[in-house]
C-alpha positions as CSV (number, residue, x, y, z in Angstrom):
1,X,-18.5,-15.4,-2.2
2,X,-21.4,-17.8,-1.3
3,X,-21.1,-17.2,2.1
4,X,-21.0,-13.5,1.4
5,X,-23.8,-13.7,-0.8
6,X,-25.9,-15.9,1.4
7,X,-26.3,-18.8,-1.0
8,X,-26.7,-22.6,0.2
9,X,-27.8,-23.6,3.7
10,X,-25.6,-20.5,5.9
11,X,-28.6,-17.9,5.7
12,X,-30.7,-20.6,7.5
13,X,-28.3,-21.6,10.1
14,X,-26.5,-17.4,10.8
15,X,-29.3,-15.0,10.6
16,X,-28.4,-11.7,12.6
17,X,-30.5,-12.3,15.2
18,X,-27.8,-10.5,18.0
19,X,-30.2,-7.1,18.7
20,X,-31.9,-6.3,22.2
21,X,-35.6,-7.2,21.6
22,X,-35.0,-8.9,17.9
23,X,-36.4,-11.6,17.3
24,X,-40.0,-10.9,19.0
25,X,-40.2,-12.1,21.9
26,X,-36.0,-11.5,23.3
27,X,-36.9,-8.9,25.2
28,X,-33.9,-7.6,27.7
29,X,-31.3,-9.9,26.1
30,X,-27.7,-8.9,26.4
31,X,-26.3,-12.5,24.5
32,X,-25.8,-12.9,21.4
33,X,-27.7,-15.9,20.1
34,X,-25.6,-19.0,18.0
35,X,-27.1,-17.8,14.8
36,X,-25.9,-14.6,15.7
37,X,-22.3,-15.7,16.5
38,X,-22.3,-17.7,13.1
39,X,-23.7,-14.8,11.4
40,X,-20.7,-12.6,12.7
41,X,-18.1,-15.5,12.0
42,X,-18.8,-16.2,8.1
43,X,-19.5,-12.4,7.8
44,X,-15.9,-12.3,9.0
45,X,-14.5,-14.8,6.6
46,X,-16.7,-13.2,3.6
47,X,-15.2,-9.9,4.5
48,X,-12.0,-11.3,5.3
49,X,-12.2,-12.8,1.5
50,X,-13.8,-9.8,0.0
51,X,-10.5,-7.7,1.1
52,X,-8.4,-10.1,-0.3
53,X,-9.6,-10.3,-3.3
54,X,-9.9,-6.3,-3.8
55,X,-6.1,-6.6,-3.2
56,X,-4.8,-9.2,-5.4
57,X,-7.2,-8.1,-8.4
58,X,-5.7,-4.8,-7.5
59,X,-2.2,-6.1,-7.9
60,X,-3.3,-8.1,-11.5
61,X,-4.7,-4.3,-12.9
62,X,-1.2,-3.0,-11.9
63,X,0.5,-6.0,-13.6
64,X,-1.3,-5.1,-16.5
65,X,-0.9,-1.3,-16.4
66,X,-4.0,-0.3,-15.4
67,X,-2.7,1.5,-12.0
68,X,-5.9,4.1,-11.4
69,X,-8.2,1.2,-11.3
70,X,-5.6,-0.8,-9.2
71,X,-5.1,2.0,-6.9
72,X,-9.0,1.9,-6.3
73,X,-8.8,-1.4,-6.0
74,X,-6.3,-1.4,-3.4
75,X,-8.3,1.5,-1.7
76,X,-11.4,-0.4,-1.7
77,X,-10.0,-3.6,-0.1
78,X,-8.0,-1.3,2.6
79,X,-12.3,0.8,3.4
80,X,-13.6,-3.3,2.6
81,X,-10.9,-4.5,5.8
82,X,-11.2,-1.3,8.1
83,X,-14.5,-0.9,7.7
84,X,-15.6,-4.2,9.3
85,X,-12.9,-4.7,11.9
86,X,-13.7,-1.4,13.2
87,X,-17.3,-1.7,12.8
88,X,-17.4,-4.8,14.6
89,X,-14.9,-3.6,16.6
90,X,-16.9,-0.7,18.2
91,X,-19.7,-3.0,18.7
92,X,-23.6,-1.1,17.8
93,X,-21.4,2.3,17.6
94,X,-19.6,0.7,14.7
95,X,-22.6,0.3,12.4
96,X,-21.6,2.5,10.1
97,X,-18.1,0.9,9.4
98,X,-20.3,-2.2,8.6
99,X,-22.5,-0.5,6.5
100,X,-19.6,1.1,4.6
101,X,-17.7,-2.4,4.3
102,X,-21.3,-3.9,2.9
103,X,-21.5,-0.9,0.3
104,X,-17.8,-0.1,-0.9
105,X,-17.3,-4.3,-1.1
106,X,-20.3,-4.5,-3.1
107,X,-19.7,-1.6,-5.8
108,X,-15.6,-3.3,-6.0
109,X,-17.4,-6.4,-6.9
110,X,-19.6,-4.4,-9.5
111,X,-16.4,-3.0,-11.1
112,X,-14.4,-5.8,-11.1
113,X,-17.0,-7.5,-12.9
114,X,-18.0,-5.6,-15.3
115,X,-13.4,-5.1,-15.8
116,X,-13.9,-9.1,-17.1
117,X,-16.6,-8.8,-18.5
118,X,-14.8,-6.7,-21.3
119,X,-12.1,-8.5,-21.4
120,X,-13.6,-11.9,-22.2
121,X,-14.3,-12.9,-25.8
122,X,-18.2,-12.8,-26.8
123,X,-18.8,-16.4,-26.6
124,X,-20.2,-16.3,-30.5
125,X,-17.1,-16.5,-32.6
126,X,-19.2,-14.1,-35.2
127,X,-19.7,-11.0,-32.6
128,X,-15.7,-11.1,-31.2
């Protein structure tokens, strides 16, 4: 999730410097800069993990009889997986994919959140 989130020294070393003319100054460039290729290749593994994760939580709801919120679960890490294979896939006409990955992974993580955070104990003993 670090990696995902951009936490510790990654955002420093993979910014998304890959566009024509981005940074200033790349005019005409058709190669994708280092930063760019480590951007893409711990976006993949954050993805990669995000998916993952939608689909065993997914499997721990069912286990538990919650099978609506495991189905969207499931659903999630399937949009979480496509959408960023295919978006990087397709290349610039795959943005949206990308786009879709970043906000469908993003609201899972949201949900499955705030799923624990009702099911753990209020730390103080007095307001369980």
């Amino acid at each position: 999730m670090g990696l995902t989130c951009g936490s510790g020294p990654w955002p420093r070393l993979s910014w998304p410097w890959t566009a024509t003319s981005f940074p200033p100054g790349q005019d005409g460039a058709t190669t994708m800069s280092a930063s760019g290729v480590l951007h893409f290749a711990f976006g993949g593994i954050g993805f990669i993990a995000f998916a993952v994760a939608a689909f065993l939580f997914g499997g721990w709801l069912a286990r538990h009889g919650e099978r609506g919120r495991a189905a969207w679960s499931r659903v999630a890490g399937a949009v979480i997986l496509v959408g960023f294979v295919g978006g990087a896939a397709l290349g610039p006409a795959g943005i949206g994919g990308l786009w879709l990955a970043v906000v469908v992974g993003f609201a899972w993580l949201l949900l499955a959140s705030l799923r624990h955070h009702r099911a753990v104990p209020h730390p103080v003993v007095a307001r369980r």
